[in-house]
N, C-alpha and C positions, 0 to 999 in steps of 0.2 A: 436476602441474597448476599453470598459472601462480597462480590463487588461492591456493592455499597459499602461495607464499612472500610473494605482496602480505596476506596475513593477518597472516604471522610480521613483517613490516614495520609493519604497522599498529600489532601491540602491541607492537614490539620499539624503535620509536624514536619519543624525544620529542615532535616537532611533528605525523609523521604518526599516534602512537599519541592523541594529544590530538582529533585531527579524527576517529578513529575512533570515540572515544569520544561525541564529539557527535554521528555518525551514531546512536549503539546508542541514544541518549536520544532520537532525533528517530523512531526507530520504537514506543521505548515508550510515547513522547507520542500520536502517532497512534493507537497500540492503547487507550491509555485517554481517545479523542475516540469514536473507534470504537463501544466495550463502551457508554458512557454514553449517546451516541446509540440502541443501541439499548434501551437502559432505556425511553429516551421513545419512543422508537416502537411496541414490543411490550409492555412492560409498566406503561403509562400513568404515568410518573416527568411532573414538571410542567417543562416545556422553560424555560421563564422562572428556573426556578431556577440549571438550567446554564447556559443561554446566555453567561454573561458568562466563563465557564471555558473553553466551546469557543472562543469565539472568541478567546480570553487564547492559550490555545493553539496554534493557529491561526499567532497570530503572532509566536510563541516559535518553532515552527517554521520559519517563512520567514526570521525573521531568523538562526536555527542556519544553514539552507542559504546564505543567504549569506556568513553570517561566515566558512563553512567554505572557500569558494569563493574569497574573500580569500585564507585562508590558504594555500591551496594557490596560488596566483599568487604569494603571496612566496613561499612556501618552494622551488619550482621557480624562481625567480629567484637565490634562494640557492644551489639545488644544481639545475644547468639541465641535466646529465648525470645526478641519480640521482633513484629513487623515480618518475620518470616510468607506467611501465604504472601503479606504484598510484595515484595520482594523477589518473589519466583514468577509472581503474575508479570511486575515488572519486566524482568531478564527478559521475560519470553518476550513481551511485545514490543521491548527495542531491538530485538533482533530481526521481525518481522518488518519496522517500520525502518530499517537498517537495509533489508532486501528491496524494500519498494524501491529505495534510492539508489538502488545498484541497478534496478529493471528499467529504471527511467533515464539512467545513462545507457543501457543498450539501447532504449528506443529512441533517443537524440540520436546514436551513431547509425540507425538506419537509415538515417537522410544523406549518412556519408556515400553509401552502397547507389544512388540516383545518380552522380556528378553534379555538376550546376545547375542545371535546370530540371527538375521536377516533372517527370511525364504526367501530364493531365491525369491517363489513367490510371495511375497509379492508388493514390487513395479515396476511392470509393465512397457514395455516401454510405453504404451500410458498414466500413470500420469507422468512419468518422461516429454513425451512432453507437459503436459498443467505444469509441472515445469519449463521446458524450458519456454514458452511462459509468463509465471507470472517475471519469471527472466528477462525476455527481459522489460517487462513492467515498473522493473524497472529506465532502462535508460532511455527508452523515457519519463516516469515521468518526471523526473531530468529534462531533455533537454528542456520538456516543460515548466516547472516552473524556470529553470534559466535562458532560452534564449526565453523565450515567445514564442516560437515556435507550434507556430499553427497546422503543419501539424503531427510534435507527438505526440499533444495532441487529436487531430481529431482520428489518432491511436488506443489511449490507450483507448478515448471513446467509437469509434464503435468495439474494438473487445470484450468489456466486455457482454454484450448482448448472442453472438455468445457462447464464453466462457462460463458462466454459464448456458446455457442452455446444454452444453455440458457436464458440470459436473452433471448437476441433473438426464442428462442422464444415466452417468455412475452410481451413484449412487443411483439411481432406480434398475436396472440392477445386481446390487449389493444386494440390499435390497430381490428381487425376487429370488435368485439364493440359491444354497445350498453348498454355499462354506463352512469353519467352520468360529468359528465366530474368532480365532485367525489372519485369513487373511480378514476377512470383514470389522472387526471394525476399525484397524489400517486403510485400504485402506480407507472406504466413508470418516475417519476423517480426513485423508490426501488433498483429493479431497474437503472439505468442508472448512476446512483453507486456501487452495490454492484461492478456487471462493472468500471468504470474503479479502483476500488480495488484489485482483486482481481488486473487487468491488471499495474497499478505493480507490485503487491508480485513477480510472476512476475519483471519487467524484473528486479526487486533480486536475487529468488533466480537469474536467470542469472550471473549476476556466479561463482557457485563451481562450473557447470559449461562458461561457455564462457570461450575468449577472449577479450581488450579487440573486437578489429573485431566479432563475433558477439552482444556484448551486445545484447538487449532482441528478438533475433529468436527468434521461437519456431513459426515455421511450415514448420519441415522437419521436422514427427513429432518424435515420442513422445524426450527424452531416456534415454538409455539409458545402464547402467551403464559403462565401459570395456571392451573386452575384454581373458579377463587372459591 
């Protein structure tokens, strides 16, 4: 599989093992905008105290996907025959893991929309479980982008599908009902940040079962293991 060898590339030379490595920090970063996000939203942590973290972060990240995006223009300028497929696999996936960090600042700023205290009813235990499950997504991301791990990325592909059609559920659901709208709006944009995070990380984990042209498509069924 061509990911395997754009891996062995990644950590096997200098300049591209260097942009690899600022990928791997630029999802641990998101995972812990993520986790602390939901501190404040499910288990009432004071937003005012993170705030100035996520957003620090926020823009640690955007400026990593840039810098990285630099560096791959020089470096293919330097070697305009090699390292190319990893290189485009790259581009794309710091752009994805560049959106998660942007989706995770809108879902910190949905605690803005509440005021100070937090309506109980607000978040439900069934977002809290597609938070759980967005959270879990982020490991097996990780796992699969740093250990080429095929069957958590298999994972992270076939549950996005399921997942967002579960969310638009909900938020139909939403849309139709006559809740007020101080507990409507905060909930579908909680559920609608959550599906777009959840989407990115799938695009990343295609990266270790398909090829460069196939990236980020995932609507031809179920990925399946090889036949052997």
């Amino acid at each position: 599989m061509v990911i395997k060898t754009l891996i062995e590339a990644w950590r096997s030379r200098g300049a591209i093992r260097h942009m690899y490595d600022e990928l791997m920090e630029m999802l641990r970063a998101t995972q812990g905008m993520f986790e602390r996000i939901g501190r404040i939203l499910f288990d009432g942590e004071d937003p005012e105290a993170l705030a100035s973290d996520i957003y620090a972060t926020d823009v640690r990240v955007n400026k990593t996907e840039r810098k990285i995006r630099k560096q791959i223009v020089e470096h293919l300028a330097v070697h305009p025959t090699g390292d190319v497929p990893a290189c485009l696999v790259l581009m794309s996936i710091v752009k994805d893991a560049e959106r998660v960090g942007d989706y995770c600042k809108n879902l910190f700023e949905v605690r803005s929309l509440l005021g100070k205290a937090v309506p109980p009813d607000v978040m439900t235990d069934d977002i809290r479980q597609i938070y759980q499950r967005v959270r879990d997504t982020f490991e097996l991301t990780r796992r699969a982008i740093g250990e080429c791990d095929e069957e958590a990325a298999r994972a992270v592909a076939n549950a996005e599908k399921p997942l967002a059609h579960e969310v638009d559920a909900k938020v139909a659901e939403i849309a139709t009902s006559e809740m007020p709208a101080r507990i409507a709006v905060p909930r579908a944009l909680a559920l609608r940040h959550m599906k777009r995070i959840h989407a990115h990380l799938a695009n990343i984990a295609t990266s270790v079962l398909q090829p460069v042209h196939k990236l980020d498509y995932l609507d031809e069924g179920p990925l399946r293991p090889p036949k052997k």
